[in-house]
C-alpha positions as CSV (number, residue, x, y, z in Angstrom):
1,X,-52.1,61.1,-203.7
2,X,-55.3,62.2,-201.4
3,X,-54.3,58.8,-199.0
4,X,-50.9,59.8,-198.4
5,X,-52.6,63.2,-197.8
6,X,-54.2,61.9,-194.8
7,X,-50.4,60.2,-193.3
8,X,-48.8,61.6,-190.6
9,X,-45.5,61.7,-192.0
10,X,-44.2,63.2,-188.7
11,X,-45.6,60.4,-186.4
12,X,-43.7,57.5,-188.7
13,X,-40.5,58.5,-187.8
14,X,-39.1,61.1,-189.2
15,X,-37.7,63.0,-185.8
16,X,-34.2,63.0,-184.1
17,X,-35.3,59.9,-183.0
18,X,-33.9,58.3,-186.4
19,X,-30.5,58.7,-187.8
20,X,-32.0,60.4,-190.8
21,X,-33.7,62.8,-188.9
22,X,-30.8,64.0,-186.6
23,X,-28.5,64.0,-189.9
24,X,-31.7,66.3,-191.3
25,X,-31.5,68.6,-187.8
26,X,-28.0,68.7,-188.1
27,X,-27.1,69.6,-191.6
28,X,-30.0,72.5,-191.8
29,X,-28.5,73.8,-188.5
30,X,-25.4,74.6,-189.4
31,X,-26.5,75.2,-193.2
32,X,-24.6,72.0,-194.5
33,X,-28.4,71.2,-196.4
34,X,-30.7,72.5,-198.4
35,X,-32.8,74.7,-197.4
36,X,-35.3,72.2,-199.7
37,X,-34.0,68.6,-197.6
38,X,-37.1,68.0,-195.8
39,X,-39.3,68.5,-198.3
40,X,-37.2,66.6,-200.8
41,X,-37.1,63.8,-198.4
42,X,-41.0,63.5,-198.0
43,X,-41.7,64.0,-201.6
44,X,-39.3,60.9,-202.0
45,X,-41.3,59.1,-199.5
46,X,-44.9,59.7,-200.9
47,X,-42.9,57.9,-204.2
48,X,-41.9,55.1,-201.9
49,X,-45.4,54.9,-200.2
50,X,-47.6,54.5,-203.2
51,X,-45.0,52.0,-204.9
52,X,-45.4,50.0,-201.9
53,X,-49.3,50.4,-201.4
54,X,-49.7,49.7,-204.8
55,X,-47.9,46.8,-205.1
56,X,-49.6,45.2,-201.8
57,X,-53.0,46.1,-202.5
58,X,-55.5,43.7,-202.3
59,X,-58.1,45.9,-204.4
60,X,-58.4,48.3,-207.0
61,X,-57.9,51.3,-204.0
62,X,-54.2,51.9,-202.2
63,X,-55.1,51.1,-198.6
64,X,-53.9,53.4,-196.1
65,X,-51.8,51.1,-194.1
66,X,-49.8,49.9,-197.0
67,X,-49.1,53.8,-197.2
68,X,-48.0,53.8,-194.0
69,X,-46.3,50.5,-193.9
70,X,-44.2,51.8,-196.8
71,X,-42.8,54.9,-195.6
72,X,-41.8,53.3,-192.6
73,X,-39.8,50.6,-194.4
74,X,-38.5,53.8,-196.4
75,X,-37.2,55.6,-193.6
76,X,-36.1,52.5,-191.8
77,X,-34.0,51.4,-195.1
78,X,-32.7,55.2,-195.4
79,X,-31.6,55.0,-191.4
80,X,-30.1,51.7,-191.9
81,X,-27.9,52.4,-195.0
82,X,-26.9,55.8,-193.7
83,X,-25.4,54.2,-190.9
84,X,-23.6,51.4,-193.0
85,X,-22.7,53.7,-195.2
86,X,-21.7,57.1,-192.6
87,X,-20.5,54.4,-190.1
88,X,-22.4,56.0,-187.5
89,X,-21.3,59.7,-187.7
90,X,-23.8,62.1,-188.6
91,X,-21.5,64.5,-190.0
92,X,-20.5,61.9,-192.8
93,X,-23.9,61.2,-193.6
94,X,-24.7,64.9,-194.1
95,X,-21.9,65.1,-196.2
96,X,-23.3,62.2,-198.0
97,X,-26.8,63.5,-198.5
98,X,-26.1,67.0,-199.6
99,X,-26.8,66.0,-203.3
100,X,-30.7,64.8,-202.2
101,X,-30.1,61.3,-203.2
102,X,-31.7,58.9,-201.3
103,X,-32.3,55.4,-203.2
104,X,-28.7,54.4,-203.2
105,X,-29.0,54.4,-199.1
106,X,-32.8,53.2,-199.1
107,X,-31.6,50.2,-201.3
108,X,-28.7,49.3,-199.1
109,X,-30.6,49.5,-196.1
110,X,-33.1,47.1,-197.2
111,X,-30.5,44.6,-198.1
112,X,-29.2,45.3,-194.5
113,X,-32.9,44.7,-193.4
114,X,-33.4,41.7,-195.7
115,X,-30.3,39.7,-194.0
116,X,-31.6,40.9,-190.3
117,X,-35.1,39.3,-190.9
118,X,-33.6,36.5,-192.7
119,X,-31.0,35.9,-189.8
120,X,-34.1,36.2,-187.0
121,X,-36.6,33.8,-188.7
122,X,-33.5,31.0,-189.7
123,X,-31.9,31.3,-186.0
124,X,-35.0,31.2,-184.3
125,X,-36.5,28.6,-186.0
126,X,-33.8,26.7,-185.4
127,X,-33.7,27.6,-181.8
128,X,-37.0,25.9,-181.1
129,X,-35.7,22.5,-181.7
130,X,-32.7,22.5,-179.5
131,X,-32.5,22.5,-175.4
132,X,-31.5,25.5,-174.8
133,X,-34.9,27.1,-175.7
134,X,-35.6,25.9,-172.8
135,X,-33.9,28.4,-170.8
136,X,-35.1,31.4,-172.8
137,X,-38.5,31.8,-171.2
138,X,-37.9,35.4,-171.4
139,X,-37.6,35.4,-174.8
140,X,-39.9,32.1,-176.2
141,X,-42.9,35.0,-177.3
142,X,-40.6,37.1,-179.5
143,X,-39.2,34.0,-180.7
144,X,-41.9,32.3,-182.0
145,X,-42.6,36.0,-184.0
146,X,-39.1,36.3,-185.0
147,X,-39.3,32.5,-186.4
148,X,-42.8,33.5,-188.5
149,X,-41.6,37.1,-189.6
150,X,-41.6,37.4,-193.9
151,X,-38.5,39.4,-194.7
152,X,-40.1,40.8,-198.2
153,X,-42.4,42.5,-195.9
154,X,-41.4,42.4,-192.5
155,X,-44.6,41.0,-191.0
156,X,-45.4,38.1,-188.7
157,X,-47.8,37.1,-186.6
158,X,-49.0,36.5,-182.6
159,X,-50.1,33.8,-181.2
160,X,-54.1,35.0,-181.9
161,X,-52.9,35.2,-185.7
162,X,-52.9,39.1,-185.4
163,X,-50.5,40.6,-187.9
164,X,-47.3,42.1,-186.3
165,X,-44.6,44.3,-187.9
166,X,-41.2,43.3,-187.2
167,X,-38.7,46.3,-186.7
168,X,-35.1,45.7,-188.3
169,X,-33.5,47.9,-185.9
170,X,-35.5,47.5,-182.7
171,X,-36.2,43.6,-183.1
172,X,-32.8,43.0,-184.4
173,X,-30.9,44.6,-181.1
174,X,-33.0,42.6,-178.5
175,X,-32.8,39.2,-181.2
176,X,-28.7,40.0,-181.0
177,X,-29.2,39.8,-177.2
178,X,-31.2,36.7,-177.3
179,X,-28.5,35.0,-179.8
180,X,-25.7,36.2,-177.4
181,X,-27.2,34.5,-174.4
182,X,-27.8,31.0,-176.6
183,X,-24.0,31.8,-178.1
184,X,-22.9,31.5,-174.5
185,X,-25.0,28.7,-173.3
186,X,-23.6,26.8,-175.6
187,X,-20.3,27.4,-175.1
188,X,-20.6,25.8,-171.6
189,X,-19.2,22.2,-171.7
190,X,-22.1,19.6,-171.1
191,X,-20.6,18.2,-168.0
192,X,-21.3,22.1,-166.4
193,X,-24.9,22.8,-167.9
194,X,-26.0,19.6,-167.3
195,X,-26.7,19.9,-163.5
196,X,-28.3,23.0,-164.1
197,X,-30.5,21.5,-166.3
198,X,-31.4,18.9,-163.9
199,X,-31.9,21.3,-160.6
200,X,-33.8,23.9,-162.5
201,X,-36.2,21.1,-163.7
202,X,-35.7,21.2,-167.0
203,X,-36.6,25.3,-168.0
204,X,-35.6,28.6,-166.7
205,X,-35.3,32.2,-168.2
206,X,-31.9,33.7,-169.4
207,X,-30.9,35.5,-166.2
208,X,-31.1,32.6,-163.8
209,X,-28.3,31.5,-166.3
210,X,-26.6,34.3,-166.1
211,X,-26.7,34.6,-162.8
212,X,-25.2,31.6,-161.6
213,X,-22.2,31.8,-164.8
214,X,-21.5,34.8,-162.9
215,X,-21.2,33.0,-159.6
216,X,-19.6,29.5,-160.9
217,X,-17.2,31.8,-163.0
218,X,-15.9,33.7,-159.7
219,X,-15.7,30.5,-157.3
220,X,-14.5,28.1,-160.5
221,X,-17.2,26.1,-159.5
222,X,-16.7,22.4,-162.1
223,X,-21.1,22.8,-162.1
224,X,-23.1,25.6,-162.9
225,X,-25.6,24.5,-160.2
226,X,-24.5,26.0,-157.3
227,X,-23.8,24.3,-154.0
228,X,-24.5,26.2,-150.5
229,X,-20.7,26.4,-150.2
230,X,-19.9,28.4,-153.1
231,X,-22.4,30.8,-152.9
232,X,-21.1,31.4,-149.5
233,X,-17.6,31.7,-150.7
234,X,-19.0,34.5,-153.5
235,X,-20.4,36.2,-150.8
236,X,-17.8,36.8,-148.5
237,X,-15.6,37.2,-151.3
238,X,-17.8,40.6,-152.1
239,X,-16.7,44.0,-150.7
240,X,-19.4,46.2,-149.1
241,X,-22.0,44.3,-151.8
242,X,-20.0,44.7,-155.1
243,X,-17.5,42.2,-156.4
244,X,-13.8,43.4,-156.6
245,X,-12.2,44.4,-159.2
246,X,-10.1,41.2,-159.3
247,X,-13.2,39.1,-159.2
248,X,-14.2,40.9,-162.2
249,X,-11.6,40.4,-164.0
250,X,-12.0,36.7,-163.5
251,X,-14.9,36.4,-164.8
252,X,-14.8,38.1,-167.7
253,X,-10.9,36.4,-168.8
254,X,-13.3,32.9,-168.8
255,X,-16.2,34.2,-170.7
256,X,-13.0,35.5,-173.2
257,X,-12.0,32.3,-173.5
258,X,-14.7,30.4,-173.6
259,X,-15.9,32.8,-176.7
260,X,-12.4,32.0,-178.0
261,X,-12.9,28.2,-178.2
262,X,-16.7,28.5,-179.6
263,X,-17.8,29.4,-183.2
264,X,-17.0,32.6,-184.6
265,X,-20.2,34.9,-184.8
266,X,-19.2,38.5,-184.7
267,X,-22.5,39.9,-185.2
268,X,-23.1,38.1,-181.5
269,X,-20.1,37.1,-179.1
270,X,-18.9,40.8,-178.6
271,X,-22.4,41.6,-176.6
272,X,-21.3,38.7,-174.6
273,X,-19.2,40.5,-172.3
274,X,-21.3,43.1,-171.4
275,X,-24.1,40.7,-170.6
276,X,-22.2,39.0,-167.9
277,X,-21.2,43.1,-166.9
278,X,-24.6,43.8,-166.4
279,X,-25.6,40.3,-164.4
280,X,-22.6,41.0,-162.2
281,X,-24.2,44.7,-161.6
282,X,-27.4,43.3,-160.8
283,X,-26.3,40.8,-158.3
284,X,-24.8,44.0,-156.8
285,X,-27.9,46.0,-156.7
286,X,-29.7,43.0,-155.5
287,X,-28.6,43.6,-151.4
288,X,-28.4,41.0,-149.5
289,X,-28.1,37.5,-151.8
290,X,-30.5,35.4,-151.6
291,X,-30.5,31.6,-152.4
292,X,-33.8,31.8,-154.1
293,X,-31.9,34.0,-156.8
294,X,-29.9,31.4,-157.8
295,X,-30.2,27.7,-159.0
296,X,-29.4,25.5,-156.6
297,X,-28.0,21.9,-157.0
298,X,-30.5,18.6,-156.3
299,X,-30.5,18.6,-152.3
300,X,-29.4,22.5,-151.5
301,X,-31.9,25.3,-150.6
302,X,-33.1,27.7,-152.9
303,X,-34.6,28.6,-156.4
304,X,-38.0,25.8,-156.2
305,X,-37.0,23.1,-158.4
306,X,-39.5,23.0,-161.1
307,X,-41.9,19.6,-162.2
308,X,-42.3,18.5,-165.7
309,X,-40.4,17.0,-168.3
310,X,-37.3,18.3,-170.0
């Protein structure tokens, strides 16, 4: 046990950061836990640790990153089946933990973690043969990691071959963010996207997407690239710099249905909404709206039309 001696236990998580460790905070506050929690908890960590570094060693010695890299997948299962299990509220999960045992949640969680890493390196895979990649450049690196990650032990690599671990919670939200935005470029009929595609020269990133949905949305433009005309008519149809409420409101009832009439995916279309909310704040906060912010169609100023091949 002198390796696990050496681990900061602290530094891996175990804070109010986690959901473990505000349940933890909030159950020995108002004397709902064991005075003994916190210590039961790390002793069932060092268990966790050495099963894991001895399992993944490579030599006769337990190596301290395995340590390491197995009380974070610990804690990380612990947080994740808490929260499946608690659905969210803290209280319930102190209720839950009172008796000091943790496997039940730790084994959920990494079933919860399994699918997640599963999900990201199938989906993303996947993603790189299809067009709308293209329009992801804010997301290709992660991709390429997401599509590489081993879900047994949550590693992947850079593009230098460096190994990378892959976090179920924090890599999962932004992947959910990436899938929303290729669940709704999708759901654009062909005889919208495809001018974009064209004017845009064949790639963009996510928000110049977004960006002119938001606008061909409000104007009921028939082409997501945008002609001088309409993104005059947006303008003047904006009220000291935001977009009324009714123009809102617009928006959003088309991105409902086109989420309506596209595959179900539950895990992805409700962040849809809120996507298009946030685009439609950032156009706000942009000031005065430039052409060069949007994509423009073949013959109308703005964004640069980019060279290359589709």
């Amino acid at each position: 046990m002198t390796g696990l001696a050496s681990v900061d236990l602290a530094r891996l998580r175990i804070d109010e950061e986690s959901f473990i460790g505000q349940m933890i905070a909030l159950g020995m506050e108002f004397q709902k836990l064991p005075a003994h929690t916190a210590e039961g908890l790390q002793a069932y960590l060092r268990i966790q640790a050495m099963s894991y570094g001895t399992r993944n060693r490579s030599g006769i010695a337990v190596g301290r990153e395995a340590i390491e890299h197995g009380v974070y997948q610990a804690i990380v299962c612990l947080d994740l089946g808490l929260l499946e299990t608690s659905d969210g509220d803290l209280n319930a999960a102190v209720d839950l933990i009172q008796a000091g045992e943790f496997e039940e949640f730790r084994k959920q969680g990494w079933e919860i973690a399994h699918y997640r890493l599963g999900r990201m390196q199938t989906d993303c895979t996947q993603l790189a043969q299809r067009t709308v990649a293209s329009f992801l450049q804010d997301f290709t690196k992660d991709s390429r990691i997401w599509a590489g990650v081993e879900p047994g032990t949550w590693m992947s690599e850079d593009d230098a071959g460096k190994p990378l671990r892959i976090d179920p919670i924090a890599d999962w939200r932004r992947f959910l963010g990436m899938a929303a935005r290729v669940h709704l470029f999708r759901a654009l009929p062909e005889d919208v996207f495809k001018p974009f595609r064209s004017a845009a020269g064949g790639r963009g990133s996510s928000e110049e997407v977004l960006r002119n949905i938001v606008v061909a949305l409000a104007c009921q433009s028939p082409s997501l690239a945008l002609t001088r005309e309409t993104l005059d008519t947006f303008r003047e149809g904006m009220q000291g710099g935001r977009v009324t409420p009714e123009t809102r409101k617009i928006i959003l009832s088309q991105i409902d249905r086109l989420i309506e009439a596209s595959e179900p995916d539950d895990d992805v279309t409700s962040l849809i909404p809120g996507l298009v909310t946030e685009s439609i704040d950032e156009l706000e906060s942009a000031g005065p709206l430039s052409d060069k912010l949007f994509v423009m169609a073949s013959g109308q100023k703005g964004k640069k039309r980019r060279g290359g091949k589709r």
